[in-house]
C-alpha positions as a printed NumPy array, in Angstrom:
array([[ -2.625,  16.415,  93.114],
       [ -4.387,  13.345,  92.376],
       [ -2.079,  10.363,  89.999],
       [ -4.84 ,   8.556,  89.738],
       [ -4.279,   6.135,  85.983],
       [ -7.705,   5.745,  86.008],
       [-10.577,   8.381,  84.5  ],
       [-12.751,   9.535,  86.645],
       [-16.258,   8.061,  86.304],
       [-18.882,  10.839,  87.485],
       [-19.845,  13.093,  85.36 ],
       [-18.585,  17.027,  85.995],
       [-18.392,  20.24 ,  84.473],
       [-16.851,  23.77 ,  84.496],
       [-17.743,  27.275,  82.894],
       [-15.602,  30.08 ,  82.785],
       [-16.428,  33.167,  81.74 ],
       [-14.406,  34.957,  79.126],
       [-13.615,  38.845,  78.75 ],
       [-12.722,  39.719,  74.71 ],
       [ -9.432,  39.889,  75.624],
       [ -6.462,  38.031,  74.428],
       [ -5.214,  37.581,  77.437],
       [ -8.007,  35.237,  78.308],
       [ -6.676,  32.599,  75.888],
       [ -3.714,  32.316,  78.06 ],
       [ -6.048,  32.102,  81.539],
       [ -8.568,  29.734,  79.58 ],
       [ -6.152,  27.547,  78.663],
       [ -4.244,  27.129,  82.244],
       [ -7.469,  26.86 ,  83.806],
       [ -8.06 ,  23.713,  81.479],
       [ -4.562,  22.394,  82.404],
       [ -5.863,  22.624,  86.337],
       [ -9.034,  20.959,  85.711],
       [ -7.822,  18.27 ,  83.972],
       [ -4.724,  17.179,  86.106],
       [ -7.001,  17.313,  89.497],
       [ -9.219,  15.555,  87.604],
       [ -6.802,  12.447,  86.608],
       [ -6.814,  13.179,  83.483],
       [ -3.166,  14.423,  82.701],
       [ -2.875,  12.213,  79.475],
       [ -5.295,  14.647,  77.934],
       [ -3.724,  17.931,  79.165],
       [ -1.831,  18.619,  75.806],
       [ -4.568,  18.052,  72.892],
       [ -7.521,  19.359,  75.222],
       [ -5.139,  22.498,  75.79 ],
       [ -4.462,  23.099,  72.11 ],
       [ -7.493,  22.716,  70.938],
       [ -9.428,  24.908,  73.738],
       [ -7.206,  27.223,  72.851],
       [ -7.946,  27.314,  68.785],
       [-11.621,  27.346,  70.282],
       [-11.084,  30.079,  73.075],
       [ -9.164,  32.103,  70.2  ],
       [-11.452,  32.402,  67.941],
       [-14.002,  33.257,  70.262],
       [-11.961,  36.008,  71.493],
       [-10.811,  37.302,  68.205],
       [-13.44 ,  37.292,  65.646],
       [-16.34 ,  38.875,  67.977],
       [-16.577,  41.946,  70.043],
       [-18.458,  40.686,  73.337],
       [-17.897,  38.177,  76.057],
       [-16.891,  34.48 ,  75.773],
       [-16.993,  31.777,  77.622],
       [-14.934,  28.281,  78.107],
       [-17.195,  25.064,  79.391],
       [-15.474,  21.372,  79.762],
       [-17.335,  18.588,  80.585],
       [-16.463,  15.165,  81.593],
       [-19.275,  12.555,  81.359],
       [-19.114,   8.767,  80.475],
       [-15.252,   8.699,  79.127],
       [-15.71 ,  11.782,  76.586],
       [-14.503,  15.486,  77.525],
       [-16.449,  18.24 ,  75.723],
       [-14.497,  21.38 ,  75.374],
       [-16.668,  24.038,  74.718],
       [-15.913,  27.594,  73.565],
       [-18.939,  29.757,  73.307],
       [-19.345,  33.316,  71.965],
       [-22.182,  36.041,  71.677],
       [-22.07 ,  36.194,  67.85 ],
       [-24.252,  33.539,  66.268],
       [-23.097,  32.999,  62.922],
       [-21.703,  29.911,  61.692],
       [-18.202,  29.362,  62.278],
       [-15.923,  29.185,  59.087],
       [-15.726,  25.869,  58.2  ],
       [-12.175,  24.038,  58.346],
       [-10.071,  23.431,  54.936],
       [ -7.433,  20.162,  55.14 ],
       [ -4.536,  20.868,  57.046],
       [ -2.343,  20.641,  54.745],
       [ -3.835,  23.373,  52.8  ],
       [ -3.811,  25.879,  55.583],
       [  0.083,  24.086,  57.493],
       [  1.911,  27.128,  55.997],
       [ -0.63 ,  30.063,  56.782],
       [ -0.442,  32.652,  59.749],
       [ -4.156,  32.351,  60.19 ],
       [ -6.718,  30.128,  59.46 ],
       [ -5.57 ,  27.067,  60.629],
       [ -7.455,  26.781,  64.327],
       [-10.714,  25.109,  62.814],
       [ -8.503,  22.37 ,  60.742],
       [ -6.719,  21.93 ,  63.773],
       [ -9.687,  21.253,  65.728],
       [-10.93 ,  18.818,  63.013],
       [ -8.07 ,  17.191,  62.688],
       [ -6.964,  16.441,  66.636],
       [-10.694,  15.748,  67.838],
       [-12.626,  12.759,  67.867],
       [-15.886,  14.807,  66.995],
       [-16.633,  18.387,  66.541],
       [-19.441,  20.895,  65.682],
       [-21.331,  23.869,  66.233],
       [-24.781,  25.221,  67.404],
       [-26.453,  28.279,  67.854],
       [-27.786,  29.518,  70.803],
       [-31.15 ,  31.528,  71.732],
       [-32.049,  31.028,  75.438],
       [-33.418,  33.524,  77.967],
       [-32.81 ,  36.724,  75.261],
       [-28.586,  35.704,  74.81 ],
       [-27.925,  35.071,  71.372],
       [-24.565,  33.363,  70.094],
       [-23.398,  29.957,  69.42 ],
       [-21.432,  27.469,  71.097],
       [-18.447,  25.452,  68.698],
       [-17.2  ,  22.494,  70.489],
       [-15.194,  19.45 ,  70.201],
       [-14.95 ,  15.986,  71.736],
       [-11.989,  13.712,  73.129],
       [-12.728,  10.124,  73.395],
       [-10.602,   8.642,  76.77 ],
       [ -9.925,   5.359,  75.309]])
């Protein structure tokens, strides 16, 4: 596996598609692990993981079709990408500290508060319907 200290600088990108199963949280999120460490980019590993998984999660649990996980490296920023075939708005996050002591809820202020950017967007392409909620780490 590569140790390389250094980010990679070409620009690259994976898509994995998701049954609605649980279980695909769990696959999602070792694929990401892989990606990342043959990539050279093992200091990112842990947040990228947790938050593909809040992403991958809710994907998985609040719709009834297919998902689908998409990372993309390009110019020192990895998108993490979780789309799904439901296309309303995701709920938006409450402050973490509002949400620290709940069972559910707190994937979205997670996401908000462990990214450098996030957001949503709906998709209509080609007949597919759905929306893609994503989030951004900076490498510096």
């Amino acid at each position: 596996m590569p140790e390389n200290s250094q980010a990679p600088t070409d620009p690259w990108e994976y898509c994995l598609y998701l049954p609605n199963d649980l279980r695909a949280v769990t696959v999602s999120r070792r694929t990401l692990r892989l990606i990342l460490t043959m990539h050279g980019l093992i200091r990112l590993v842990d947040v990228a993981e947790l938050l593909a998984t809040e992403l991958v999660s809710n994907a998985v649990r609040h719709t009834k079709g297919p998902a689908a996980l998409r990372v993309r490296w390009a110019a020192g920023v990895l998108r993490i990408g979780a789309w799904d075939a439901d296309p309303a708005p995701p709920e938006p996050p409450v402050p973490l500290e509002e949400v620290a002591e709940s069972e559910e809820g707190r994937g979205p202020a997670l996401v908000r508060a462990c990214a450098d950017l996030w957001g949503w967007q709906p998709l209509a392409r080609e007949g597919n319907r759905g929306k893609v909620v994503w989030c951004e780490l900076n490498a510096a």
